[in-house]
Wavefront OBJ file of the C-alpha trace (Angstrom):
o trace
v 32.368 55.732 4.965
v 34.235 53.368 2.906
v 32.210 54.317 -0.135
v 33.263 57.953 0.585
v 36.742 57.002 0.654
v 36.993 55.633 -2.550
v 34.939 58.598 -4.520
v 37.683 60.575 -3.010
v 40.526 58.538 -3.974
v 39.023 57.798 -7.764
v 38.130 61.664 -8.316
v 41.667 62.489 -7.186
v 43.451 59.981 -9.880
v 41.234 62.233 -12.649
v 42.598 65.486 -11.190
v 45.642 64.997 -9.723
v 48.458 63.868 -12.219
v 51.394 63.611 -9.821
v 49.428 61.328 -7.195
v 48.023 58.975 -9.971
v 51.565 58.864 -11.337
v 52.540 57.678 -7.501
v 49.778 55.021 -7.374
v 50.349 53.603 -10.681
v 54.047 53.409 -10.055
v 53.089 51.658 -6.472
v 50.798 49.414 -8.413
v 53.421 48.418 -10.948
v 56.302 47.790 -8.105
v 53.457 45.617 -6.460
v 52.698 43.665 -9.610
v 56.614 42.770 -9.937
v 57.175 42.018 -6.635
v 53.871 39.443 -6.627
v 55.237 37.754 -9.408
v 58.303 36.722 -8.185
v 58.046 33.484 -5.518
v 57.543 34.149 -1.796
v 60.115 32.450 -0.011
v 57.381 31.355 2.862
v 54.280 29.322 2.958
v 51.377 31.877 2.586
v 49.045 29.024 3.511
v 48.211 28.296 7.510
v 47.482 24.320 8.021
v 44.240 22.907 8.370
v 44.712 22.476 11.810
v 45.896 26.393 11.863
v 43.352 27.532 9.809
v 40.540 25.423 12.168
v 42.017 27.175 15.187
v 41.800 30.621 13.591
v 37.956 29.841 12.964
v 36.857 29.910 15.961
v 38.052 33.666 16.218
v 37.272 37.168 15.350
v 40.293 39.719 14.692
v 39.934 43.626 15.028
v 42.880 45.726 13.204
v 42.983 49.085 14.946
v 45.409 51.375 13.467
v 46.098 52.716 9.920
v 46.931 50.772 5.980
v 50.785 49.207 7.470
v 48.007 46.669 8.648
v 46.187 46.204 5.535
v 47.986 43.091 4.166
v 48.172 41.493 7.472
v 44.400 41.199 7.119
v 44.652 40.381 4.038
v 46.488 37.288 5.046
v 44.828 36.203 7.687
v 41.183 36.889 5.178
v 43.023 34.549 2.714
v 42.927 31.707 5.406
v 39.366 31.813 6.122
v 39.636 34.080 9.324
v 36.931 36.519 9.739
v 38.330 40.755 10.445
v 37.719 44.097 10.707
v 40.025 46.908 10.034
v 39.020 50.817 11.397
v 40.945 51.937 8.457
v 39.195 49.980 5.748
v 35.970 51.441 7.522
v 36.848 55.261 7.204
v 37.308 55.257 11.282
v 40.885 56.629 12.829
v 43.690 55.466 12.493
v 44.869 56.732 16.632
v 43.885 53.585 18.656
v 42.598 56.094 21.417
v 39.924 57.816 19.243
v 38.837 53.885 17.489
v 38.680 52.686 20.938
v 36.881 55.942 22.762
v 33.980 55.656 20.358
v 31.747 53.174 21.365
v 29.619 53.693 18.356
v 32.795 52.851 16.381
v 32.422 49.088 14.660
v 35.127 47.560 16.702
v 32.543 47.792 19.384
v 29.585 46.432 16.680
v 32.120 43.619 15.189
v 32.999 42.347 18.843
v 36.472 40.597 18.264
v 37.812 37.931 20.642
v 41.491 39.653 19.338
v 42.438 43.195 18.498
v 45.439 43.877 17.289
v 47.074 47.591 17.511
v 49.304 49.719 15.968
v 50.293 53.084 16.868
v 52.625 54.057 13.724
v 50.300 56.870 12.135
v 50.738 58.867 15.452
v 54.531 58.034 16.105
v 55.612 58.323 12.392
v 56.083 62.121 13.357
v 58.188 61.262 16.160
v 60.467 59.177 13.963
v 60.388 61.957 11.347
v 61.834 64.466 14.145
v 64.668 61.799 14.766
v 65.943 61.110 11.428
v 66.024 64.945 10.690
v 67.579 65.783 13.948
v 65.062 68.122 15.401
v 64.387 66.424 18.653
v 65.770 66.666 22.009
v 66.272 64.574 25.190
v 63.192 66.292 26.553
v 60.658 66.268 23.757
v 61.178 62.729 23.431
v 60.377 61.769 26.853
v 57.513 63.583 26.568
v 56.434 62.129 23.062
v 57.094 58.954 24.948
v 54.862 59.599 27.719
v 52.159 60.723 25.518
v 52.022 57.434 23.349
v 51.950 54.893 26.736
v 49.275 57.460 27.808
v 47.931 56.764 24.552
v 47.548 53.573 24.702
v 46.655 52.664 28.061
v 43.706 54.939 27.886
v 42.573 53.412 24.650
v 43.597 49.453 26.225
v 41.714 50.368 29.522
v 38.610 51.639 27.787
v 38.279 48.763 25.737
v 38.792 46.161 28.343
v 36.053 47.916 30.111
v 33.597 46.937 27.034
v 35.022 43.777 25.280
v 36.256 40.240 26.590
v 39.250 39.951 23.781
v 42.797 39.660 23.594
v 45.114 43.197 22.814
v 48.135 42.498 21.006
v 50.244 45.568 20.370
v 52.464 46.164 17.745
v 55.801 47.782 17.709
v 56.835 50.239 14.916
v 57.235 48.620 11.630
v 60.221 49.911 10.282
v 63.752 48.298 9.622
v 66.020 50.608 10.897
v 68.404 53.319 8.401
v 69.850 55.938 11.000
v 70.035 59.190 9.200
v 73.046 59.984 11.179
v 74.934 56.489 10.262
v 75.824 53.336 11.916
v 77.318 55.748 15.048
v 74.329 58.098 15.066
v 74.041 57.368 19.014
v 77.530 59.142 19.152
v 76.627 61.404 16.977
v 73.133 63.098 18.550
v 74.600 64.409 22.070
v 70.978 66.320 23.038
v 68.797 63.403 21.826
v 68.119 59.666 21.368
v 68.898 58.273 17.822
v 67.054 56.227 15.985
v 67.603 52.918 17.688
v 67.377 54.066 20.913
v 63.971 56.257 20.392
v 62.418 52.526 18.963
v 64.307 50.582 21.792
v 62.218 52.829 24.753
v 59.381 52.607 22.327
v 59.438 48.939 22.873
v 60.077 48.837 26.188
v 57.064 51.096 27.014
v 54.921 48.436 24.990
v 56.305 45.666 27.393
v 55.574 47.277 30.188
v 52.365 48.154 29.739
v 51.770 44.287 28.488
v 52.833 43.407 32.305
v 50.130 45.933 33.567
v 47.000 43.357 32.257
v 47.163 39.631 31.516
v 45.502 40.081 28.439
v 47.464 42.432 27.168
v 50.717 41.407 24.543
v 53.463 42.605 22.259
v 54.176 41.374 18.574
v 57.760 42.771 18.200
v 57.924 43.431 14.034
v 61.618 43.076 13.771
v 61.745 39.554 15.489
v 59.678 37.981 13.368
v 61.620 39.560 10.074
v 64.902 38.322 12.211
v 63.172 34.389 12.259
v 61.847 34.206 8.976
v 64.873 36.116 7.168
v 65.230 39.573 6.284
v 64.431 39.766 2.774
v 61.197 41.931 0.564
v 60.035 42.563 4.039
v 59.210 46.323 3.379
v 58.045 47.678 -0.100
v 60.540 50.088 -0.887
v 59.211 51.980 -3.704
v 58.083 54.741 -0.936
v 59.873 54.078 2.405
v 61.859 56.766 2.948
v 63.794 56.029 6.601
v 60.508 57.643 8.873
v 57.318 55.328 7.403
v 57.724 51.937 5.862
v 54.841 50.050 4.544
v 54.876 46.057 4.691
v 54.840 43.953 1.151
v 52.799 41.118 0.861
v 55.649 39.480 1.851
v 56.504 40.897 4.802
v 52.862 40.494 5.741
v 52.807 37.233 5.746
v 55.985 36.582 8.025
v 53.819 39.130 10.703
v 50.804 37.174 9.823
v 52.461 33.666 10.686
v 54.705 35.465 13.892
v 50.864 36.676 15.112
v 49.170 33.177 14.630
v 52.085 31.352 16.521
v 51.242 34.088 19.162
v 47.390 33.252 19.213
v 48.589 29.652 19.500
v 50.589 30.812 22.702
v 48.213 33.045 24.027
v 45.368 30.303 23.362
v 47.070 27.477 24.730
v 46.468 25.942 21.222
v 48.654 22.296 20.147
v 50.756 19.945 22.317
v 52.747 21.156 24.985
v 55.735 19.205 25.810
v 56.286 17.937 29.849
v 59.218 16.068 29.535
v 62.533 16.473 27.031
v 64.500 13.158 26.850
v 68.250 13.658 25.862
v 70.260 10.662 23.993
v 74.139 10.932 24.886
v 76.712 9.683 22.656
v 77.120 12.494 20.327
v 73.955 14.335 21.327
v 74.614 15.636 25.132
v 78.375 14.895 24.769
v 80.937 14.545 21.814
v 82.068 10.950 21.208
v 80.984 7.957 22.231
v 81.248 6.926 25.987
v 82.207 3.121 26.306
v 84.953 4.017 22.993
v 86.511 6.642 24.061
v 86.794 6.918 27.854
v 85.483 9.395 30.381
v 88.907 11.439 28.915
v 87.692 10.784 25.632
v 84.218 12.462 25.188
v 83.262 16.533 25.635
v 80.524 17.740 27.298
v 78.543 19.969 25.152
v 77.916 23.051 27.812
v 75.741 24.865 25.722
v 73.444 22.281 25.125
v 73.255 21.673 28.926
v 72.434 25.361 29.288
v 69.597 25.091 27.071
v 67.980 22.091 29.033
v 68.684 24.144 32.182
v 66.569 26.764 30.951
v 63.976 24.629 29.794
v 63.680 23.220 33.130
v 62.848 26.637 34.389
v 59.594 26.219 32.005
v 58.981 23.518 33.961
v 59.627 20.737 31.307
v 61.232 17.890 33.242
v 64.411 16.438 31.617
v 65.517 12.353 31.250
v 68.003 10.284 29.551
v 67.566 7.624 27.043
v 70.993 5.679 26.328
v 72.114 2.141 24.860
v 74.549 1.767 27.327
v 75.297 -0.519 30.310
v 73.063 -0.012 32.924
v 76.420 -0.459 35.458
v 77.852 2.729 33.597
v 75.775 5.457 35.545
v 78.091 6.667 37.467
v 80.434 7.245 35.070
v 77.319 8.997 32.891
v 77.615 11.243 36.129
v 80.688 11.709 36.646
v 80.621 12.837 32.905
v 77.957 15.241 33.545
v 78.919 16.835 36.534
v 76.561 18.894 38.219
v 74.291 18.336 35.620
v 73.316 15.013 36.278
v 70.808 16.760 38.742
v 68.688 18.008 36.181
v 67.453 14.682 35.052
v 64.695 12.832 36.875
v 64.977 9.681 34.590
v 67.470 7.836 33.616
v 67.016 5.125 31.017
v 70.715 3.792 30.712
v 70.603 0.168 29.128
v 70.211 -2.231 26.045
v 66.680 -1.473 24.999
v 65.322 -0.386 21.964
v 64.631 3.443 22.785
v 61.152 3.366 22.111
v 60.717 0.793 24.930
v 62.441 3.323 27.270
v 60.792 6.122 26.521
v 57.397 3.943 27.163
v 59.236 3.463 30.461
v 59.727 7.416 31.056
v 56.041 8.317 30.442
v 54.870 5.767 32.680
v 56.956 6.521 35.484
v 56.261 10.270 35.135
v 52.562 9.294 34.944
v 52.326 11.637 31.530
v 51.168 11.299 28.421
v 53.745 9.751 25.535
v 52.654 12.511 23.139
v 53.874 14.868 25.730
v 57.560 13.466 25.275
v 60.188 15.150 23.250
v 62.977 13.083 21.959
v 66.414 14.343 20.901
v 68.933 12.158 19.088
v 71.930 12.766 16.870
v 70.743 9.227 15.071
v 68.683 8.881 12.437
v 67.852 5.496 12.365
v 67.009 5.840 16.437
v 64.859 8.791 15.391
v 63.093 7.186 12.518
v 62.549 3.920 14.779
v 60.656 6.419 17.476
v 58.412 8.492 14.900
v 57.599 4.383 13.278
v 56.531 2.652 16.715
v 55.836 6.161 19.116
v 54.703 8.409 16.543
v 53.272 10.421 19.135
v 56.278 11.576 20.435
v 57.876 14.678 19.301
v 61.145 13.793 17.494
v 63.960 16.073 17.117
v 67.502 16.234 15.134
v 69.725 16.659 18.284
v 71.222 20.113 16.722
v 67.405 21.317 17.343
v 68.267 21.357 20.543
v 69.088 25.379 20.679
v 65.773 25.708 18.626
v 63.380 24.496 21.154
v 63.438 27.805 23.316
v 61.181 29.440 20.119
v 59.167 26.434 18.886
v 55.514 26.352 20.015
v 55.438 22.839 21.719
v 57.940 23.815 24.264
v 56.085 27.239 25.104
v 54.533 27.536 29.257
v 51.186 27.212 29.555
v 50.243 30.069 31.234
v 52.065 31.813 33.740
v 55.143 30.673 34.873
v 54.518 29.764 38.511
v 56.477 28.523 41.838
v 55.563 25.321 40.611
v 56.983 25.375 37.271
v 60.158 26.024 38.711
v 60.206 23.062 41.158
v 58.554 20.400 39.139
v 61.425 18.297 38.818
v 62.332 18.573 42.490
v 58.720 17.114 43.379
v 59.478 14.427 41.403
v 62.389 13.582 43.522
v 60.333 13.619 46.323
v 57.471 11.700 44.678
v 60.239 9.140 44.175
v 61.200 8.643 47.536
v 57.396 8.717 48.683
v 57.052 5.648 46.211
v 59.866 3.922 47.936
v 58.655 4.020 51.213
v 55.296 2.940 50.335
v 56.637 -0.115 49.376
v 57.578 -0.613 52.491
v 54.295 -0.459 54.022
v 52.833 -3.633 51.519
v 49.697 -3.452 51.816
v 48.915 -1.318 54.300
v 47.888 1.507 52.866
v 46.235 3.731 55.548
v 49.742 3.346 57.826
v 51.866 4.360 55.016
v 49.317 7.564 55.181
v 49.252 8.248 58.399
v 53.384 8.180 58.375
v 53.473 10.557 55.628
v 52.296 13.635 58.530
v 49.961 14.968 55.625
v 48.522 18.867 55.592
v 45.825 19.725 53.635
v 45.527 23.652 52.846
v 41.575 23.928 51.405
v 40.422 27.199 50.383
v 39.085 29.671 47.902
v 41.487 31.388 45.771
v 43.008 34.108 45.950
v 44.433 36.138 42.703
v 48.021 35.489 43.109
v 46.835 31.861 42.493
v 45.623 31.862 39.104
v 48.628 31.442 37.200
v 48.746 28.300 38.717
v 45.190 28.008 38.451
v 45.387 28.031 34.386
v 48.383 26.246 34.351
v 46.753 23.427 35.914
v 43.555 23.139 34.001
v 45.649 23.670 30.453
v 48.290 20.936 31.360
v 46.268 18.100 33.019
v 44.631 15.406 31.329
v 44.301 12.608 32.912
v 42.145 13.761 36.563
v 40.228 16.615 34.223
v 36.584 16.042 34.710
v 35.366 17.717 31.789
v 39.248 18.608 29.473
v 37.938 21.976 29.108
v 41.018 24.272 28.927
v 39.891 27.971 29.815
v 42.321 30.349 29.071
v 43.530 32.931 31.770
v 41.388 35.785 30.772
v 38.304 33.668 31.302
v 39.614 32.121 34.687
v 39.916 36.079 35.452
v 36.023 36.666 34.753
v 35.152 33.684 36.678
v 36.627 34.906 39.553
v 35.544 38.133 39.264
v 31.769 37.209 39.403
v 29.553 36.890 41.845
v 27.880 33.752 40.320
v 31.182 31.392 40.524
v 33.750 30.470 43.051
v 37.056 28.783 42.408
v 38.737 26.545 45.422
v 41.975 25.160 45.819
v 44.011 22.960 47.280
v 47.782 22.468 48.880
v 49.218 19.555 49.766
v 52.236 18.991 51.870
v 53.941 15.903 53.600
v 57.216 15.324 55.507
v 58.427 14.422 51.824
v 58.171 18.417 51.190
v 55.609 20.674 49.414
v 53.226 19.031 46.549
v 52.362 22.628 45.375
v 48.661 23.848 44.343
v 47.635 19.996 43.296
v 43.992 20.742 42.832
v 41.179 23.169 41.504
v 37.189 23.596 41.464
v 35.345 25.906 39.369
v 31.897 26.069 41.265
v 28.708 27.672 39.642
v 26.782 28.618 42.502
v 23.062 28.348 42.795
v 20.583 29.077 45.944
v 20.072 24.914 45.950
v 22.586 22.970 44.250
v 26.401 24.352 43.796
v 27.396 22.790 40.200
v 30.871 22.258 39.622
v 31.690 23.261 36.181
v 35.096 21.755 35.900
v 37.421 19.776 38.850
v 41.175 19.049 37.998
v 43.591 17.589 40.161
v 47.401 17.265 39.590
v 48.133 13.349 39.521
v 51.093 14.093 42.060
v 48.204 13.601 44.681
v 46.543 10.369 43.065
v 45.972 7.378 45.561
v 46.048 9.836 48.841
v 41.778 10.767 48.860
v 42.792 14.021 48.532
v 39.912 14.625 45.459
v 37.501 13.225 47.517
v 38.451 15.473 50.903
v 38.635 18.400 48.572
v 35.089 17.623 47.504
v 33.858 17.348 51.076
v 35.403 20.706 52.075
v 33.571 22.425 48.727
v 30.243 20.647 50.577
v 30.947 22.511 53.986
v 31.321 25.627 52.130
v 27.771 25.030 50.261
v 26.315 23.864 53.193
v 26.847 27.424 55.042
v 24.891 29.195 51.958
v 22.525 26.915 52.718
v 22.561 24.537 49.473
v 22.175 21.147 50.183
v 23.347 19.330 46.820
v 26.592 19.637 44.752
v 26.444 18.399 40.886
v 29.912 17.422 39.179
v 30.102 17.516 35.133
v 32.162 15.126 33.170
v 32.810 14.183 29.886
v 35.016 10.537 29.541
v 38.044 11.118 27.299
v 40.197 8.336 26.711
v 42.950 9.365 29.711
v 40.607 11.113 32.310
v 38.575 7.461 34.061
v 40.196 8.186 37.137
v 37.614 11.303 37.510
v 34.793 8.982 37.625
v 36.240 6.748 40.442
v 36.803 9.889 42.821
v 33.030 10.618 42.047
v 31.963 7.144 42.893
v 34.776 7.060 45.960
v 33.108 10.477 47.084
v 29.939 8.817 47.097
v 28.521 10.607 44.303
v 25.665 8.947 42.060
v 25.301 9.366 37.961
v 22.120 10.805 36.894
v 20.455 9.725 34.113
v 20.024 12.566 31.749
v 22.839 13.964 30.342
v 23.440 17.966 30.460
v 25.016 19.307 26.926
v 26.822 15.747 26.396
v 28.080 15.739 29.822
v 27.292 13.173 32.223
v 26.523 14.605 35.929
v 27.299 13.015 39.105
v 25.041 14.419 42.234
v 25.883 14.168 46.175
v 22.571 15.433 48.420
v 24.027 16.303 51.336
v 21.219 17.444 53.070
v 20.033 13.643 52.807
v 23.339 11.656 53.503
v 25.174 14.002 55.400
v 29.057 15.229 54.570
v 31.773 12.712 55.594
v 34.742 13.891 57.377
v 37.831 13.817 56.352
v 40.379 11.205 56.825
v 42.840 10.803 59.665
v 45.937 10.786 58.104
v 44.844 14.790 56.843
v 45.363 17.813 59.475
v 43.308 20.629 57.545
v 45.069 24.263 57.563
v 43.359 27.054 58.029
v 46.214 29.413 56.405
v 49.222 28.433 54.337
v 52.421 26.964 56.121
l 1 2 3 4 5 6 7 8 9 10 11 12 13 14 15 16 17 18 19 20 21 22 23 24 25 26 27 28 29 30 31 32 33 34 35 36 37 38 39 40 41 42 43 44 45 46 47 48 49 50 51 52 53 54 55 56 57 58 59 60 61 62 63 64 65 66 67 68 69 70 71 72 73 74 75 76 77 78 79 80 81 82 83 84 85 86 87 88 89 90 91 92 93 94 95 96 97 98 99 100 101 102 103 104 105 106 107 108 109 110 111 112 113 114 115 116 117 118 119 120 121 122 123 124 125 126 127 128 129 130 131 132 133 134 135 136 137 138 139 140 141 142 143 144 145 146 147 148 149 150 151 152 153 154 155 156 157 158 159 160 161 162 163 164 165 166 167 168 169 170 171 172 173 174 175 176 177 178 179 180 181 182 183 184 185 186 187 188 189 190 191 192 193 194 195 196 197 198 199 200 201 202 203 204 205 206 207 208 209 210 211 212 213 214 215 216 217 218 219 220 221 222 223 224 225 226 227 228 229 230 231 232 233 234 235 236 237 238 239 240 241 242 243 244 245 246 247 248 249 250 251 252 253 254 255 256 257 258 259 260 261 262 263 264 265 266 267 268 269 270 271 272 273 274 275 276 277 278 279 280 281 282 283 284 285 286 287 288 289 290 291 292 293 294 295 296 297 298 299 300 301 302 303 304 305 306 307 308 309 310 311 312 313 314 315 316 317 318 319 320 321 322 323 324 325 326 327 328 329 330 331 332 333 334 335 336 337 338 339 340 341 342 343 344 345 346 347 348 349 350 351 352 353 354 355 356 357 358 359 360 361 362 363 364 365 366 367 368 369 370 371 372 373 374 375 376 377 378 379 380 381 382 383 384 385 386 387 388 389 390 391 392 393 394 395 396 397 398 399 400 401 402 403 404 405 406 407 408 409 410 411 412 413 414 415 416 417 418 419 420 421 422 423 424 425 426 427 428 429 430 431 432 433 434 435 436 437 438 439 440 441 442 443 444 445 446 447 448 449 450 451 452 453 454 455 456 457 458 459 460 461 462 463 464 465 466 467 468 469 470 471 472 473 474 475 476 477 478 479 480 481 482 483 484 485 486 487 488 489 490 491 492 493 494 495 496 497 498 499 500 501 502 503 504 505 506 507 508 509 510 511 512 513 514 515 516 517 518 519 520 521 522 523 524 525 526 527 528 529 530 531 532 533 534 535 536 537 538 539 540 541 542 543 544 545 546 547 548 549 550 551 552 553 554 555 556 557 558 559 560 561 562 563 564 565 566 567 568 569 570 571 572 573 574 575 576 577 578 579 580 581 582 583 584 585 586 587 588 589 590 591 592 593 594 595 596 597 598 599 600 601 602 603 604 605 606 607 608 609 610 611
């Protein structure tokens, strides 16, 4: 088909004067404009460009995706475009034919674009010749559109579907006012706005479904050769090379997201003097410094994320109240508070240890550059930021969600609190242990899940390190299929205590078998640590084996340098190693059938339904 193509195309430039006149003038504009610097890196990192290899990429839609491939091809990804194939352009006839080569090339990520349909609909706007109700229904017929060609290929292919809006920078043919001006239809802006709207909403229909809006990512790199002007006319705008690359670069940073690819921070740690306030405290007074609201506001909504929030300060330690008193209401949202003469790296040593995360989980924000530089010399782990970066976080990749935002995300900092107090009143128990349990009135809530848990279900396996049997991080969609089959369960766990309500703290994925039930991965949040709640959660998955009749349960795991805690719960479980390894894991075995299932321990009543 392709060959076809371009007999056509070279047998037209010997006939036709006028269109070899257009493609040499197109070829000339391109040859200027790709000899003049781009003002952006066109080349991914290694550790980008690593990422990216593991993946295939589908293009479905017509040539305004052409140099996006192109990009990505430059960086060692491996693609397929329907276009450069001589297959259609309309997403719903590429992905209706299941003979077509999308289905042959198999992608793990296919990216859409509707703009050879809707380029008529835009064409109606800018000359005027549309009304209210042929809008709607041009509207109606592109989300039908596309979730008919979405639904069929879901039904055929495990991949990602990212969505792309209409790539066009927007030049009302009715003016700056044109809303005013159209009275029986929607103008420019508002046909694209509904047009982008109806992509979000059918991204909220299917987890694997996404939107790359085209204007955004112009808007964060910089408006500039975005769109090759030598033949956009107001209705269809092509993408330079340029302008390629920003949507190339906007679409990795969404794999990245979508992946759950780099660090993720946990916890943002604030300095004060000049960074959460203006001035410096023990100079100038309570009266004397300003509390920076907006920068409060930021932190507030990065909470939400469920990043906790702490203070590092060279200050005296006696001055926390009048830190508070300073902060207000805010003072709430931090769960550490590291006010005293240290050297900052020391405290921030201090935070990760308390939180029980890792350091390279820690962001650090500080209007000093010789406290910054002393952080990225002895922590270099940590993730250290200019304090005016504050703002910034909300779009950088480290501080994206894994996963679904969940009830727990939005809490995490209030558990804390209550770990806190737990810790306290342990103390007071010394060393007896098993009292301090029983006093705690503990409820265990053991079961399989359901699908309203698997947000938190992801969000647990991509975030936990250190009680992750095996650190495999499956992404949402696969957690989906697993729970969909017939050949694995998934069980979970609740804790709660008179302290309040630990969340979802823990997570099997079982493969099941008529003999032996192997657990293919076993996480546990490390709110729970030190209670035997991993080891009664293991029992429970045994009672549920036993009743199909298996009598042994097999746990993998793979030692990483943070996750030895997994194989004392094996050992505490009474679990034994086997010899031979099983595709570099080592597996742990418990025959029940020989030694019985223990029970659990008193200081757990087991629920039978949540509280």
């Amino acid at each position: 088909m392709a060959k076809g193509r371009l007999f056509k195309i070279f047998w037209r430039m010997l006939t036709d004067r006028k269109f070899r006149r257009t493609v040499i003038r197109r070829l000339t504009e391109e040859t200027k404009k790709a000899s003049r610097p781009i003002n952006i890196a066109t080349k991914l990192t290694d550790d980008e460009q690593e990422f990216l290899k593991e993946l295939k990429i589908g293009f479905v839609g017509g040539c305004e995706l052409s140099f996006v491939k192109e990009f990505l091809e430059a960086n060692g990804v491996v693609c397929y475009h329907t276009f450069d194939n001589g297959e259609s352009s309309d997403p719903y006839l590429a992905l209706t034919d299941l003979k077509g080569g999308i289905y042959s090339f198999k992608p793990d990520v296919i990216i859409i674009s509707d703009a050879q349909n809707i380029r008529s609909y835009i064409g109606d706007v800018q000359k005027s010749k549309s009304t209210f109700e042929i809008q709607k229904q041009q509207l109606t017929e592109i989300r039908s559109r596309l979730e008919s060609a979405v639904s069929e290929a879901r039904k055929h292919l495990k991949a990602n579907y990212i969505i792309m809006d209409y790539p066009i920078v927007p030049r009302p043919a009715q003016g700056k006012f044109a809303y005013k001006h159209m009275d029986n239809a929607y103008s420019l802006r508002e046909f694209l706005y509904k047009f982008d709207l109806l992509l979000y909403e059918i991204g909220k229909l299917h987890d694997d479904v996404f939107v790359l809006p085209i204007y955004d990512s112009f808007l964060k790199h910089g408006v500039g050769y975005q769109i090759r002007d030598g033949d956009a006319d107001g209705i269809y705008e092509h993408f330079t090379r340029e302008g390629a690359v920003t949507i190339g670069l906007d679409l990795v940073e969404t794999l990245k997201v979508i992946k759950g690819h780099g660090p993720r921070i946990k916890c943002v740690v604030m300095d004060l003097d000049n960074t959460l306030w203006d001035g410096i405290l023990r100079d100038d007074g309570v009266e004397g410094v300003y509390l920076l609201g907006n920068r409060i506001h930021v932190l507030e909504l990065l909470a939400k994320r469920g990043i906790l929030l702490a203070l590092a300060s060279k200050n005296d330690p006696s001055s926390i109240p009048i830190i508070d008193e300073v902060l207000g209401n805010a003072a709430e949202l931090f769960t550490v508070k590291k006010i005293n003469w240290n050297d900052k790296a020391q405290s921030l040593h201090e935070i990760a240890q308390e939180l029980n995360i890792g350091i390279d989980s820690l962001a650090f924000f500080d209007d000093n550059p010789y406290e910054r530089d002393q952080i990225k010399n002895f922590l270099p782990m940590v993730h250290v930021f200019a304090d005016e970066e504050i703002l910034n976080s909300l779009t950088m990749l480290e501080f994206e969600p894994i996963g679904k935002l969940t009830a727990e995300s939005n809490k995490r900092a209030k558990m804390y609190d209550q770990q806190k107090k737990r810790e306290e009143a342990e103390k007071q128990y010394g060393l007896d242990k098993g009292s301090f349990l029983m006093s705690c009135n503990m409820e265990l809530w053991l079961r399989e899940a359901q699908n309203r848990n698997l947000g938190r279900v992801t969000e647990l396996i991509q975030r936990t390190n250190q009680l992750n049997a095996t650190a495999v991080r499956y992404s949402k969609e696969e957690i989906l299929d697993f729970n969909k089959s017939n050949e694995y369960r998934i069980y979970v766990a609740n804790l709660y205590d008179r302290y309040g309500d630990y969340g979802l703290i823990g997570v099997a994925l079982l493969k099941i078998n008529k003999e032996i039930w192997n657990m293919e991965l076993v996480t546990f949040s490390c709110r729970a640590m030190g209670k035997t709640v991993e080891q009664s959660f293991l029992y429970y998955i045994m009672r549920e084996a036993k009743k199909e009749n298996a009598n042994i349960m097999q746990g993998k795991y793979i030692q990483t340098d943070r996750n030895e805690a997994i194989k004392r719960i094996f050992e505490d479980a009474g679990f034994e190693q086997l010899k031979e390894k099983r595709d570099d894991f080592i597996i742990w075995e418990y025959n029940f059938k020989q030694k019985g299932i223990p029970e659990y321990p008193d200081w757990f009543k087991i629920l039978k339904k949540e509280k």
